[in-house]
PLY file of the C-alpha trace (Angstrom):
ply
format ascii 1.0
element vertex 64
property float x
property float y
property float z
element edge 63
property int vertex1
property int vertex2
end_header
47.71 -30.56 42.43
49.37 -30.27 39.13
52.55 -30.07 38.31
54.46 -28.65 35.23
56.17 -30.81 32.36
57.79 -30.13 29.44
56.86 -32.89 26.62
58.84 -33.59 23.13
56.96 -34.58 20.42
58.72 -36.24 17.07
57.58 -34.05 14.10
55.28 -30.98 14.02
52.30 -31.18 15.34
48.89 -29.85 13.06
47.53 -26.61 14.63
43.89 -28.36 15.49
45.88 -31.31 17.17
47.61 -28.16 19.27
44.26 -26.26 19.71
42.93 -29.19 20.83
45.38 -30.23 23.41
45.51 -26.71 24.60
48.90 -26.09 25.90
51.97 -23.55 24.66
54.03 -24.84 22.56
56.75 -23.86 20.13
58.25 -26.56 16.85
62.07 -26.73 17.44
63.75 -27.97 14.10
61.78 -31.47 13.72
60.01 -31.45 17.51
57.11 -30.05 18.86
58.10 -29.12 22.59
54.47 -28.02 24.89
55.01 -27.01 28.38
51.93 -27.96 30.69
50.88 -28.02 34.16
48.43 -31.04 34.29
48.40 -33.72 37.46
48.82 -37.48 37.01
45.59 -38.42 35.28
45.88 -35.42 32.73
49.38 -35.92 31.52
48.36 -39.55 31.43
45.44 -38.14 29.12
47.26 -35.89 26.45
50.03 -38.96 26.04
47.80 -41.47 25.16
46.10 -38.67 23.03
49.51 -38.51 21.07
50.23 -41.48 20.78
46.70 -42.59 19.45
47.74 -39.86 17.14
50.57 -41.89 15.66
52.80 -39.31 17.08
56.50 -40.34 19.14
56.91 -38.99 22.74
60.51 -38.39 22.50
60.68 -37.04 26.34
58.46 -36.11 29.29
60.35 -33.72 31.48
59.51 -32.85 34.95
60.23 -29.08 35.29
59.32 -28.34 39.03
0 1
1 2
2 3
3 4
4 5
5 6
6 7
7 8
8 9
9 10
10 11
11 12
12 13
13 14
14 15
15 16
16 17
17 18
18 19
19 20
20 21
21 22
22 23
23 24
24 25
25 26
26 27
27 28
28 29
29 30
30 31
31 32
32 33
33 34
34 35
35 36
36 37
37 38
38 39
39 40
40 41
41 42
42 43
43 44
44 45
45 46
46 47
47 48
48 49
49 50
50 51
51 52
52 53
53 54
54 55
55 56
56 57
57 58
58 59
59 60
60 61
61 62
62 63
């Protein structure tokens, strides 16, 4: 079952890291924010992919 989140990112994100993680997104002044529907194991997945990225999770939102 997945479930949809809404995840900050600090900075902008490179378009191949966003093709790549295959989500929408949209930049918001110095954030990246993606909206996903992914269960456990996949949100678990595209966070360490960020982070192994050098990139900051500012906030992992759970919309529904």
């Amino acid at each position: 079952m997945t479930t949809t989140f809404e995840v900050h990112v600090e900075g902008e994100l490179a378009r191949p890291t966003l093709h790549s993680l295959g989500c929408p997104h949209c930049v918001t002044e110095a954030q990246t924010l993606m909206r996903i529907e992914a269960t456990p194991s996949e949100l678990s997945q595209l966070l360490k992919t960020c982070s192994e990225r050098g990139l900051m999770i500012e906030s992992v939102v759970r919309l529904d």
